[in-house]
C-alpha positions in Angstrom: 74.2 53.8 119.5 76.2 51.1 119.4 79.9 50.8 119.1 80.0 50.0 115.0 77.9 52.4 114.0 79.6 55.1 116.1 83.1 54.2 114.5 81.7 54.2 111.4 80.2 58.4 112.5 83.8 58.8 113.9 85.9 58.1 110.8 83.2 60.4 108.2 83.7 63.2 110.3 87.2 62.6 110.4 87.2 62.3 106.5 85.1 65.2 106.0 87.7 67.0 108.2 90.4 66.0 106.0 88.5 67.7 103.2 87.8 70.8 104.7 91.3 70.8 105.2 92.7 70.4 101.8 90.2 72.7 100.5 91.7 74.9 103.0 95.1 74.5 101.9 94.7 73.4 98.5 92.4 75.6 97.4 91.9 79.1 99.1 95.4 79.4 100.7 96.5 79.1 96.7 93.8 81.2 95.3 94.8 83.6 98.4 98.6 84.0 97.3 97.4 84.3 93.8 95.1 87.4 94.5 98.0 89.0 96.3 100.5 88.5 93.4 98.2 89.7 91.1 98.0 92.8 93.2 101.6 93.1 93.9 101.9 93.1 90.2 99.4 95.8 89.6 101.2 98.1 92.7 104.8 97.5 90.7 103.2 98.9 87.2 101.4 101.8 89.2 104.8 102.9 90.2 107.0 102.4 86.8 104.0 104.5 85.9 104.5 107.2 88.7 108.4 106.8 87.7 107.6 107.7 85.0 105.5 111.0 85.6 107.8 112.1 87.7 110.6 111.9 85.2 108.2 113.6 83.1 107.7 116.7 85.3 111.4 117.2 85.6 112.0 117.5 82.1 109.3 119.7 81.8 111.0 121.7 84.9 114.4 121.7 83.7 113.2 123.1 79.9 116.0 121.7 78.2 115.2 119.6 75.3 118.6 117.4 75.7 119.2 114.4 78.0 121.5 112.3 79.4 120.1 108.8 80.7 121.3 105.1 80.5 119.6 102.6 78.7 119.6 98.8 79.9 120.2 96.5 76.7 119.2 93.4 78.9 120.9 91.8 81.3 121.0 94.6 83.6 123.9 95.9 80.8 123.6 99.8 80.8 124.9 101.8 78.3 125.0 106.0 78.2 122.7 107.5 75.8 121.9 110.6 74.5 118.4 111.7 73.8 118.9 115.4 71.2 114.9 115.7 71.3 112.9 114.6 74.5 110.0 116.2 73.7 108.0 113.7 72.7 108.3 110.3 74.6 107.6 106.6 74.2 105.3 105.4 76.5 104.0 101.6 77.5 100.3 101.3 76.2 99.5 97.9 77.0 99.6 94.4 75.7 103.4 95.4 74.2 102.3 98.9 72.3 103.7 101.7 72.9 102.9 105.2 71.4 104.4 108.2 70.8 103.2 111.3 73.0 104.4 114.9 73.6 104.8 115.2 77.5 101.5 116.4 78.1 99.5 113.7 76.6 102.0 111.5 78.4 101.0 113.3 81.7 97.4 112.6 80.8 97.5 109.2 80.0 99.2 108.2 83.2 96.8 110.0 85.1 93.8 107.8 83.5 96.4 104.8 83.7 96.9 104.9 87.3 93.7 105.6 88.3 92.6 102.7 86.5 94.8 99.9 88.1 94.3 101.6 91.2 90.6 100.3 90.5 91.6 97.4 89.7 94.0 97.2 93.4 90.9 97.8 95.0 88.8 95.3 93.7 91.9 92.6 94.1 91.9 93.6 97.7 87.8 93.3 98.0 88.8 89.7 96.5 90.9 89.1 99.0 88.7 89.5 102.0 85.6 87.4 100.4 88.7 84.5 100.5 90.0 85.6 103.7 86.2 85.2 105.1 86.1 81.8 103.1 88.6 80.9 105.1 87.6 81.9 108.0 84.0 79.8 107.3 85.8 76.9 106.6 87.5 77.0 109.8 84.9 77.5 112.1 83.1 75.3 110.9 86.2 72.5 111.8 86.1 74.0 114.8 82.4 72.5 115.5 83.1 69.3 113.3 86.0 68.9 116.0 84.0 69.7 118.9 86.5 73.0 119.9 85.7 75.6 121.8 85.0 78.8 120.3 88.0 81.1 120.6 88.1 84.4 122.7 88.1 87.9 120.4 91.3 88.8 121.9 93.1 85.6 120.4 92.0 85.4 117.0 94.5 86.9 114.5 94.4 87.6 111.0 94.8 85.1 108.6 97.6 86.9 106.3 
């Protein structure tokens, strides 16, 4: 081959490198971080929910209708509060609804609730590994555009 035409080889493997590499970090690292924010997310309302049942079962413990509790008026401003009735409860629907629910009900919903995002946890995580194995893909196959050798089992670490 002679010494132009090999240059020119040179320099679109090194551009389709470059690619590979912003895909890398442009694309899947990003779509990556996203998944796992969307799961943190999901993990923090599964336990205001559990919070929240177990709050639940200590009123229902304790059999006294009354309470004492402090409510935040924003900007981490608490106040004392006195709650004559707790027998029925306010509880976080969805999409900024809340309904009214007599502890029971209450108990069932978060049941159903939190069995439902932990569904949706799961399937985050399954998302995760198809873009951890993207990854992955991706990189080995830099590692042949670049000509490197294959690394040993014992060395390769997880991406995350």
């Amino acid at each position: 081959m002679s010494e132009p035409v090999k240059a020119n080889a040179n320099a679109n493997v090194d551009q389709k490198i470059l690619q590979y590499e912003h895909f890398i970090n442009e694309v899947l690292k990003r779509d990556l971080q996203r998944v796992f924010e969307q799961r943190d997310s999901v993990y923090e309302k599964i336990s205001q929910y559990l919070q929240l049942k177990n709050t639940i079962q200590t009123l229902q413990e304790s059999g006294s209708q009354q309470l004492k509790t402090e409510v935040d008026l924003g900007c981490n401003f608490y106040v004392q509060a006195e709650v004559e009735d707790s027998s029925r409860i306010y509880v976080a629907v969805g999409y900024g609804f809340f309904l009214e629910m007599t502890h029971d009900e209450a108990l069932r919903f978060i049941e159903k609730k939190t069995s439902q995002l932990t569904a949706f946890t799961e399937q985050l995580t399954k998302d995760s590994a198809k873009i951890k194995a993207n990854i992955r893909m991706v990189l080995e196959g830099l590692r042949e555009l670049q000509g490197l050798a294959d690394l040993p089992e014992s060395r390769r670490g997880d991406i995350f």
